[in-house]
C-alpha positions as CSV (number, residue, x, y, z in Angstrom):
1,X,0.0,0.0,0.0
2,X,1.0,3.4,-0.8
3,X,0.4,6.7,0.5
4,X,-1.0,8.1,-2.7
5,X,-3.6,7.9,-5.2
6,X,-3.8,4.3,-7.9
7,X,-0.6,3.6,-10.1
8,X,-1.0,2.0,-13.1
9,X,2.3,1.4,-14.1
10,X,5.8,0.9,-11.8
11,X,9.2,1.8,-12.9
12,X,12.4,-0.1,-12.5
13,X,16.1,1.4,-13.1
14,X,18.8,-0.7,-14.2
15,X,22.2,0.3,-14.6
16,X,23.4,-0.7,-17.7
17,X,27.0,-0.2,-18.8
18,X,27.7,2.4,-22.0
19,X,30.3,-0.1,-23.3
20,X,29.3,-3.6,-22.7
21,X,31.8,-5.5,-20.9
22,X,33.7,-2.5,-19.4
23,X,31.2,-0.9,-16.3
24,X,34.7,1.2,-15.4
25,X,34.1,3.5,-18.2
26,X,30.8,4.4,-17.0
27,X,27.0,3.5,-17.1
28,X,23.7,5.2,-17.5
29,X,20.2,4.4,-15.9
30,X,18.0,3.0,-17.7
31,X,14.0,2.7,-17.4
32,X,11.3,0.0,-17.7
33,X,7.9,0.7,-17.0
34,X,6.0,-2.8,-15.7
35,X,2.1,-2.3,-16.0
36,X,1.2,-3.0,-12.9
37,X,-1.7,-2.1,-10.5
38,X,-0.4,-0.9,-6.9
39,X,-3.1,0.3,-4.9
40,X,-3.0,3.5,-3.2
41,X,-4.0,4.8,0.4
42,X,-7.9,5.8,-1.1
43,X,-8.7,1.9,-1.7
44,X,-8.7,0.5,2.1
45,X,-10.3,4.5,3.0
46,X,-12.6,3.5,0.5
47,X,-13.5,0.2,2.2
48,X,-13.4,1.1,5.7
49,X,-16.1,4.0,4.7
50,X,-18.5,1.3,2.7
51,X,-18.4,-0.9,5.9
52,X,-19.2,1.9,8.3
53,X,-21.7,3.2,6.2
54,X,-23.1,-0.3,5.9
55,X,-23.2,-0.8,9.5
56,X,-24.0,2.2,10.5
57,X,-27.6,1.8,8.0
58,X,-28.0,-2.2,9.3
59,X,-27.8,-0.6,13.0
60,X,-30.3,1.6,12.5
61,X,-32.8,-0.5,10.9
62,X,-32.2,-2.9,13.7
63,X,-33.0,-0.5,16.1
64,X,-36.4,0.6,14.3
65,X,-37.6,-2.7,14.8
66,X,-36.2,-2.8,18.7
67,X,-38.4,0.2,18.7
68,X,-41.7,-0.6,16.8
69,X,-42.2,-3.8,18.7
């Protein structure tokens, strides 16, 4: 989980040598982007909301029935 909104894609850096075979002359970073879902922080807000909501509705139609009786 992440503190932020939905990613769709992740990236990954790699060093990669300029001259293959000789790393002591240098290297460069390079990118790849993996699509790939990583949830942020609003999907478990999200849920915790729903069931609160949920409950908070079943709750009070219990207690209208408690009460009518």
């Amino acid at each position: 989980m992440r503190v932020a909104f939905w990613k769709t894609s992740v990236e990954r850096k790699i060093e990669v040598p300029i001259i293959e075979g000789m790393p002591e002359l240098g290297t460069q970073t390079q990118i790849i982007w993996d699509e790939r879902f990583v949830s942020g922080i609003e999907t478990p807000v999200g849920g915790v909301v729903a069931t609160l909501i949920l409950l908070l509705f079943l709750f009070l139609g219990f207690r209208k029935k408690a009460v009518s009786v």
